[in-house]
matplotlib code that plots the C-alpha trace (Angstrom):
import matplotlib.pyplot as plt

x = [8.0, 11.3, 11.4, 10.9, 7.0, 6.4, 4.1, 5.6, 3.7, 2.1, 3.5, -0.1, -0.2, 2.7, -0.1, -2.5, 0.3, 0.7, -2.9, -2.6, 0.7, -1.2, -4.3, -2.0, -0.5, -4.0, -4.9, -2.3, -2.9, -6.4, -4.9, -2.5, -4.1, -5.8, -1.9, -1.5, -4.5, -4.9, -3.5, -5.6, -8.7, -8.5, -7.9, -11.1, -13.2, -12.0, -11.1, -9.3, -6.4, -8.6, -10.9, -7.7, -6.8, -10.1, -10.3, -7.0, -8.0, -11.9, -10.2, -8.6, -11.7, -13.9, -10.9, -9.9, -13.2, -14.4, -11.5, -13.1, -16.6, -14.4, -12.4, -15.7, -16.7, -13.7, -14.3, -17.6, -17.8, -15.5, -12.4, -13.5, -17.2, -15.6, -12.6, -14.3, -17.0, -15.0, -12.4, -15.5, -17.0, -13.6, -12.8, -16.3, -16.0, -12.6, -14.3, -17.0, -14.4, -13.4, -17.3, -17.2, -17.9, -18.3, -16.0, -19.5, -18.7, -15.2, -15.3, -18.4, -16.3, -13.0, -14.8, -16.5, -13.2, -11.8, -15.0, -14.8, -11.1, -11.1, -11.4, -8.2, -5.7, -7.6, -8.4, -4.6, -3.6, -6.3, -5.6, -2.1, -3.0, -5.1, -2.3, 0.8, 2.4, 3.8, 7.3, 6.9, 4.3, 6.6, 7.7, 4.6, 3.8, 6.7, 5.7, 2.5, 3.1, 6.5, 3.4, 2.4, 6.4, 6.7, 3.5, 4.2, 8.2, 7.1, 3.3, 3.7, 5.3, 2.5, -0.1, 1.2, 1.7, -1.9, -3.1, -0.8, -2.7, -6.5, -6.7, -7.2, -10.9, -9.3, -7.0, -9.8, -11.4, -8.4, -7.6, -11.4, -11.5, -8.3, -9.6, -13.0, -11.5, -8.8, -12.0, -12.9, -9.6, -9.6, -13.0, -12.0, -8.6, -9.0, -9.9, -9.6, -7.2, -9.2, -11.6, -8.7, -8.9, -5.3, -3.8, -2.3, -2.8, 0.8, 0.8, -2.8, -0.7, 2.8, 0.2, -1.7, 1.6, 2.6, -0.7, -2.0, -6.0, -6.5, -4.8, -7.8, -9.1, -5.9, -6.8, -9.9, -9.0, -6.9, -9.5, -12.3, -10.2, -10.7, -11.0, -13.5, -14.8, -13.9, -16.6, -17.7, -18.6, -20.8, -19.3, -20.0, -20.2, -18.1, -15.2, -14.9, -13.9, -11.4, -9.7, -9.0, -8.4, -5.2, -1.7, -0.5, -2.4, -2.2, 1.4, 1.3, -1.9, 0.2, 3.4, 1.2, 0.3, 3.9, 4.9, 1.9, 3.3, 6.4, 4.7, 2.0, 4.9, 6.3, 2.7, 2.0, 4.8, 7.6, 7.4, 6.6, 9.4, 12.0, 10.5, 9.2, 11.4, 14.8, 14.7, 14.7, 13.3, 9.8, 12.2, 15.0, 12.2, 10.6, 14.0, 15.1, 11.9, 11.8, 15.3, 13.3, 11.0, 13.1, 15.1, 11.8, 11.0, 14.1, 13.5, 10.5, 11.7, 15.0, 12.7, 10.7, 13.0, 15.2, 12.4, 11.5, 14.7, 15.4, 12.1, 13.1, 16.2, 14.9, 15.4, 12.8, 9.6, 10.6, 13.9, 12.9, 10.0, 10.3, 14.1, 13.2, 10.4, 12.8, 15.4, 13.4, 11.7, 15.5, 16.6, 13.2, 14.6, 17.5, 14.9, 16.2, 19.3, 18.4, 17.4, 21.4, 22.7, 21.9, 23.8, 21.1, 23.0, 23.0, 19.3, 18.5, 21.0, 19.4, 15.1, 16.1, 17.7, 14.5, 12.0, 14.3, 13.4, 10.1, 10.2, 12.3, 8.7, 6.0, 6.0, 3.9, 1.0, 2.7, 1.5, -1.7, -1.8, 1.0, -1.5, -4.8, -7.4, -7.8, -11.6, -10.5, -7.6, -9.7, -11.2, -7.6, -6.6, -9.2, -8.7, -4.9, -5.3, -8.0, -5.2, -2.7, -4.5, -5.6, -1.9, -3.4, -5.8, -3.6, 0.2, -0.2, -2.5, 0.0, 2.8, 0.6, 0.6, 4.2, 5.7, 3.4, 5.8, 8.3, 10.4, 10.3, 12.7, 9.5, 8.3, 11.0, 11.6, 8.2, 7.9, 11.0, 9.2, 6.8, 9.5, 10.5, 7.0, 6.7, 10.0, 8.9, 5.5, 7.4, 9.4, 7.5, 3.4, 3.8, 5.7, 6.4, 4.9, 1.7, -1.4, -4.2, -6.3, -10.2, -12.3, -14.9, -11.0, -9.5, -12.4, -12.9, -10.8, -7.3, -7.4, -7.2, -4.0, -2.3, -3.2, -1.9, 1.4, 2.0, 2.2, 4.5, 6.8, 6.4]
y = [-42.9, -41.4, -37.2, -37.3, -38.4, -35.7, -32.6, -30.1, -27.0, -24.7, -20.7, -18.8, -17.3, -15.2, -14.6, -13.2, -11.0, -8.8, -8.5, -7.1, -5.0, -3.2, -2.5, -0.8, 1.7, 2.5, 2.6, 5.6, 6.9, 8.0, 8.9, 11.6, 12.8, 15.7, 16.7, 17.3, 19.3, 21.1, 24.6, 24.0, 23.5, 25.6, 29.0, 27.6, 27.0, 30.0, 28.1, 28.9, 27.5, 27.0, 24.9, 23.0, 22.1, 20.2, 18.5, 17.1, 16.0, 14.7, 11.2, 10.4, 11.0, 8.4, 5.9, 5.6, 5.8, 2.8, 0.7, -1.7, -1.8, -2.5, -5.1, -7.2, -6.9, -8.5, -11.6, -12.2, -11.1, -12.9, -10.8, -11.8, -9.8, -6.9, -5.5, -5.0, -3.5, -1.2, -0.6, 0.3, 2.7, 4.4, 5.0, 6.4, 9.0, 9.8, 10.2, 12.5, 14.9, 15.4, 17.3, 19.3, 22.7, 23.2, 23.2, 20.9, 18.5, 17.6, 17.2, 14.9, 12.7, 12.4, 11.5, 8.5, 7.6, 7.7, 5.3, 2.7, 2.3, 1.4, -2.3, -2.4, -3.1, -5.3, -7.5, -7.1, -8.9, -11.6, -12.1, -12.7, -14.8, -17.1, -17.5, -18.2, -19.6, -18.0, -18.6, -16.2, -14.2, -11.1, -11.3, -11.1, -8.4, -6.4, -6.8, -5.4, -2.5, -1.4, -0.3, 2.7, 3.7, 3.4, 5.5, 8.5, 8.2, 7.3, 8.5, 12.0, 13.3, 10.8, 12.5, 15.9, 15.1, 13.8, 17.0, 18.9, 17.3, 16.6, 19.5, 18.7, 17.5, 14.9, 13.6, 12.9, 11.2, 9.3, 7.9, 6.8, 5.2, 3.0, 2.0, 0.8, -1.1, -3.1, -3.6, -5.8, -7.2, -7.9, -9.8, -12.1, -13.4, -13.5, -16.7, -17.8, -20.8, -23.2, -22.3, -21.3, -23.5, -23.8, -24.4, -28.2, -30.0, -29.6, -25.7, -26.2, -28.6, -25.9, -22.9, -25.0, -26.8, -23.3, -21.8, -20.2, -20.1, -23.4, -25.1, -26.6, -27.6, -29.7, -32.9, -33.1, -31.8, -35.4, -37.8, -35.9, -35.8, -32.6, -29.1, -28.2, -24.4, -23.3, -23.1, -19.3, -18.1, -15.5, -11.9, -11.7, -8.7, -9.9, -10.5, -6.3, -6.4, -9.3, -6.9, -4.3, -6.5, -8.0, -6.3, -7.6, -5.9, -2.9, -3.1, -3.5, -1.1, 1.8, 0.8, 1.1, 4.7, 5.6, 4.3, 6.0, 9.2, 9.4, 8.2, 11.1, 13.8, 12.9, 12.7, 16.5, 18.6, 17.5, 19.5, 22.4, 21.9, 21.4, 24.6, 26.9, 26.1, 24.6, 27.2, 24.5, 25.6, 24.0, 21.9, 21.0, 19.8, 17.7, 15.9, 15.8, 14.5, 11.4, 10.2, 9.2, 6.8, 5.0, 4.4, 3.6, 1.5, -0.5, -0.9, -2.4, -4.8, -6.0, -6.0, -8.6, -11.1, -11.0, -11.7, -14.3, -16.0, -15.9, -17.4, -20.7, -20.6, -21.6, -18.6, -17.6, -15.2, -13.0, -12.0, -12.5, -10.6, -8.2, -7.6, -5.6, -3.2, -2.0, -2.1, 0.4, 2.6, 3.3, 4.2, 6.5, 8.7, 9.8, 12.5, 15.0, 15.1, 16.7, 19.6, 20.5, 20.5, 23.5, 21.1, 20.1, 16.6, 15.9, 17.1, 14.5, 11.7, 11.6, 12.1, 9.0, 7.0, 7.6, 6.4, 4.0, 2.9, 3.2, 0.9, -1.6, -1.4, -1.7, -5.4, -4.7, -5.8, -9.3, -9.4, -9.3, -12.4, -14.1, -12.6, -12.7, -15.5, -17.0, -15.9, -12.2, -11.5, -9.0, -8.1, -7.1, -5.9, -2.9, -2.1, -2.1, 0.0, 2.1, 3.3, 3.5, 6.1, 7.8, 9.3, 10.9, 12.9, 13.8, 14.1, 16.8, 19.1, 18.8, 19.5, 22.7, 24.0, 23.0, 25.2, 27.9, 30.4, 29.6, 26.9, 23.2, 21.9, 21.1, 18.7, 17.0, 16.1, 15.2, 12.8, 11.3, 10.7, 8.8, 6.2, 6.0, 5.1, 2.3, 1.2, 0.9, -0.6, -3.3, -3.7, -3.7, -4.7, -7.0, -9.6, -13.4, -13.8, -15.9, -16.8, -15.3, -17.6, -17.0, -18.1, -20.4, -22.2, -22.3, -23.7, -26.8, -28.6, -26.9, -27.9, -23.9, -23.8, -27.2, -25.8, -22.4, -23.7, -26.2, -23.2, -21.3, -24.0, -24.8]
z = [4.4, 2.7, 3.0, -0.5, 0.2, 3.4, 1.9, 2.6, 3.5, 1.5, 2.6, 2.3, 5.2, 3.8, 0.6, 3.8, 5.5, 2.4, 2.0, 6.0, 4.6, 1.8, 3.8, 6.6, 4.1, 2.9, 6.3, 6.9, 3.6, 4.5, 7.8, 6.7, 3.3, 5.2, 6.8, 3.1, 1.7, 4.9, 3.5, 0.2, 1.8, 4.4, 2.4, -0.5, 2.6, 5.1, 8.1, 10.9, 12.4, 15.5, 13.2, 11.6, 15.0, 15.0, 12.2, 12.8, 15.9, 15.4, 14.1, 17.3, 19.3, 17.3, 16.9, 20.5, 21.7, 19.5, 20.0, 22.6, 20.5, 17.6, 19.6, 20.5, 16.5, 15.8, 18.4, 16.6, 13.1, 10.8, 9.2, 5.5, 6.5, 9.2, 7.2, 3.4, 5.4, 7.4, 4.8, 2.3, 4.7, 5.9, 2.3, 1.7, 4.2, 2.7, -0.5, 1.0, 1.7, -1.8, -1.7, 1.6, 1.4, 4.8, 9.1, 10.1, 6.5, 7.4, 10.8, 10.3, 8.0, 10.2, 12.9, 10.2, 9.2, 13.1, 13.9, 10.6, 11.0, 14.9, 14.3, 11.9, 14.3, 16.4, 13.3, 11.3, 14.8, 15.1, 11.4, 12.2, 15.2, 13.5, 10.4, 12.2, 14.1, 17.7, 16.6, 13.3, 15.1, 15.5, 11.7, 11.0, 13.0, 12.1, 8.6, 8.8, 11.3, 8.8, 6.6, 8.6, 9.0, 4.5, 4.4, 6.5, 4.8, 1.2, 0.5, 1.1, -2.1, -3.7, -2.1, -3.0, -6.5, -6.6, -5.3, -7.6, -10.5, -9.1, -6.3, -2.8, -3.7, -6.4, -3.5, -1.4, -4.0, -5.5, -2.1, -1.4, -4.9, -3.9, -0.6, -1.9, -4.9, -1.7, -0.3, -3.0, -3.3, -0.1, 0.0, -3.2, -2.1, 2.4, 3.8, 7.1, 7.6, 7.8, 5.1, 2.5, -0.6, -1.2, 2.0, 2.8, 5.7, 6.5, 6.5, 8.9, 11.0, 11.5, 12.4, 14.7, 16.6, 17.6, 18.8, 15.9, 16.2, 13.9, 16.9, 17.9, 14.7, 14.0, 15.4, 14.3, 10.7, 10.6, 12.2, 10.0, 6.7, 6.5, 8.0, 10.4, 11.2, 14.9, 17.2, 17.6, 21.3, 21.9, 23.4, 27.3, 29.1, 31.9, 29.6, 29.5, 33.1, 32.7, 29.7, 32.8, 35.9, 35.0, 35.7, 32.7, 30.7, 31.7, 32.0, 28.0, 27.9, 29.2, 27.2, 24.2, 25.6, 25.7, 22.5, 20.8, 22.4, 20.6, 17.2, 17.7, 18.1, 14.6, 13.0, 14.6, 15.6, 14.5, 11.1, 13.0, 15.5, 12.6, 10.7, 13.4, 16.5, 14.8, 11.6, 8.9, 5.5, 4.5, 1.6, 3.9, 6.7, 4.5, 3.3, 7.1, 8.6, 6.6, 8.2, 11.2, 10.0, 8.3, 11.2, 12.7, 9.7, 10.6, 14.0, 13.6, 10.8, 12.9, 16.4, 14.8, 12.8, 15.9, 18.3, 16.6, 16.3, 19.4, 19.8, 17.7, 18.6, 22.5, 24.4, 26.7, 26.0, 29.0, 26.8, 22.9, 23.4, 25.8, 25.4, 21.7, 23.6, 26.7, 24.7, 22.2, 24.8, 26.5, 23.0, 22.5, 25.6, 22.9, 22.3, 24.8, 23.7, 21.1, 24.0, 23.9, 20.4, 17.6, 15.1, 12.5, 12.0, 15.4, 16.3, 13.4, 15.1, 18.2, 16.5, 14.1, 17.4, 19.2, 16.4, 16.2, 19.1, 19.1, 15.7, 18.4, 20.9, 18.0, 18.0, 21.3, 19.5, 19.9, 23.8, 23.1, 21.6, 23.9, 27.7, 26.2, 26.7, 23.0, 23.0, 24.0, 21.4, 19.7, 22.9, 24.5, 21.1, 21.1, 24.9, 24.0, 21.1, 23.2, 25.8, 22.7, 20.6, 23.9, 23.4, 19.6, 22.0, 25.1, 24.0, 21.1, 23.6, 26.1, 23.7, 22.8, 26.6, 26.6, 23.9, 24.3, 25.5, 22.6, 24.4, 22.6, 25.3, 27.7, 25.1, 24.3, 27.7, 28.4, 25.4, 26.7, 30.4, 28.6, 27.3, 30.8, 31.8, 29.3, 29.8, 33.6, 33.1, 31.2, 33.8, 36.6, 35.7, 32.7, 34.5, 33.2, 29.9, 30.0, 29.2, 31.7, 32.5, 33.4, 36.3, 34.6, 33.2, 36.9, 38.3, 35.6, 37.8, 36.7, 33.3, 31.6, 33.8, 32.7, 29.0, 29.5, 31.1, 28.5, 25.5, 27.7, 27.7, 24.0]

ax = plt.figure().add_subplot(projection="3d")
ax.plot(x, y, z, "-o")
ax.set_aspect("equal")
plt.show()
């Protein structure tokens, strides 16, 4: 057959990762809308700064704590049913605040949007799983994850303009409106790979040659002439306790910790530390601060094109993809240097090296998919993002006892001890990058092993 003859393959998976992009940047929008009307609401409804405090911190409860919940959800409910569902009901409680009137009210509905939007991540990565390839997977992942970094750089002055216009009840609703109308969106165009109407054999047949989740349903797509639907197992209890037994994953479970830590500091106090502790004026602080994340948004983007070149280009897991992460958490350390400077310019240089560096780790999620058994990727993704957003709860509290006696140093030295930590549990607990492989697959005569070795060798 000449080349002119070979189909080549269709590129809609790259159709499906923008679909993931935009419903990230919703997903942070309705994340850090209440950052902005916070002052607004607080002097209409006469709330404390005590009660602030809370409501800022009633989403991270619900999210982490329904992370592994979520993660199961993901394993049996089918991404075309779970994320309109939780993207309608996130965006609803987002909506509801544009008619609270009351402490009670709000904290009721961060704590709904906490809860609705725990599955995201697990599902953005078993969407990303399922579409491509392993040799693109960091791309892809980069991609997605660069969405959080463009909202929190690029959707504050939108928000503010909204509420300039609408109030900070209109920005609650504007932003619930959006994310119900995605939801839609989302529902119409998402298919899964092997139920999308457009997608050629040939694009089926690249995903599945390197591991995506239509691996399986390769072969028989070509003897059957046509696709066939994965076999769906049911969630089993004792699959919880393989998520937490293996060193491997916590080695990227507490990595995830530490890099949440330093993204948590820029979501909470940095403003306050630019403003209150560094002198900045509100206008100047709000310029400055969106250096870092682009930096970050650059790390992110380079940490996953570069992976995965490195990946096609032959060389081995144990450097394309954990090279980018300890390379990233070494740079996050940068962060206490800005302990000994009072230049402005160089307090910046070293906060925009260190988000740099965390943009370097975020392709993290990419172990998950690379160590977890294929029936437990969302599974591992929740308990992953479980010990991740742990850091939303713990790290601001701490910086709070930290600086309480007017000193920011403490801090910045402690969020640069948790880079150390990740960079260590890198290191040290996450070890050759592999498969795990479960009992009931060791003891079918060796066959889970043969499998698993032959994909690390691919």
């Amino acid at each position: 057959m000449s080349s002119n003859n070979v189909e080549r393959p269709t590129r809609k998976r790259f159709q499906i990762l923008t679909l993931i992009f935009i419903s990230v940047v919703i997903n942070y929008m309705d994340r850090s809308n209440m950052s902005v009307a916070a002052t607004a609401l607080s002097e209409d409804l006469e709330l404390s700064a005590v009660q602030i405090g809370l409501i800022f911190s009633a989403f991270a409860w619900t999210y982490s704590a329904l992370q592994i919940p979520g993660g199961i959800f993901v394993d049996v409910v089918r991404p075309r049913i779970l994320y309109p569902i939780i993207l309608t009901a996130w965006s609803c409680a987002t909506l509801l605040q544009g008619f609270a009137n009351s402490f009670l009210a709000l904290l009721g509905c961060r704590m709904s949007i906490g809860l609705f939007e725990a599955p995201s991540y697990p599902v953005n990565n078993k969407i990303v799983t399922s579409w491509f390839p392993e040799q693109e997977r960091a791309s892809a992942i980069a991609v997605y994850t660069s969405g959080q970094f463009i909202g929190l750089a690029f959707l504050m002055p939108v928000l503010v303009t909204i509420q300039a216009y609408f109030g900070w009840r209109g920005l609650f609703i504007v932003s619930g409106v959006i994310g119900i109308v995605w939801a839609v969106v989302w529902y119409v165009l998402y298919r899964d790979p092997d139920e999308h109407g457009s997608i050629n054999q040939a694009e089926l047949e690249h995903i599945g040659a390197g591991g995506g989740a239509s691996a399986g349903n390769v072969a028989e797509s070509q003897a059957g002439g046509g696709k066939s639907k994965p076999e769906r197992q049911p969630f089993q209890w004792s699959e919880l306790k393989q998520a937490f037994v293996h060193r491997k994953l916590w080695g990227i479970y507490i990595g995830q910790f530490c890099l949440g830590g330093l993204l948590i500091f820029f979501l909470t106090w940095f403003p306050t530390y630019l403003v209150k502790y560094r002198g900045l004026d509100f206008i100047q602080s709000g310029f400055m601060a969106s250096i870092p994340f682009l930096a970050a948004f650059c790390g992110v983007l380079i940490s996953g094109f570069t992976s995965d070149f490195l990946v096609r280009s032959g060389v081995s897991k144990e450097i394309s993809r954990k090279a980018p992460v300890i390379l990233g958490m070494l740079l996050s350390m940068a962060i206490i240097g800005a302990n000994y400077t009072d230049s402005t310019f160089w307090i910046i240089t070293f906060l925009s090296i260190a988000f740099f560096g965390n943009g370097l780790s975020s392709i993290a999620w990419v172990f998950v998919s690379l160590l977890a058994p294929r029936k437990m990727v969302g599974l591992v993704g929740g308990c992953f993002n479980f010990v991740g957003g742990l850091s939303a709860v713990v790290v601001p509290t701490v910086i709070g006892f930290l600086v309480n006696d007017g000193d920011f140093r403490p801090a910045l030295f402690f969020v640069g001890g948790l880079a150390l930590v990740g960079l260590c549990s890198y290191l040290f607990l996450v070890g050759k990058i592999e498969p795990i492989v479960l009992p009931e697959r060791r003891a079918a005569g060796g066959i889970g092993t043969r499998v698993d070795a032959h994909v690390e060798s691919h």
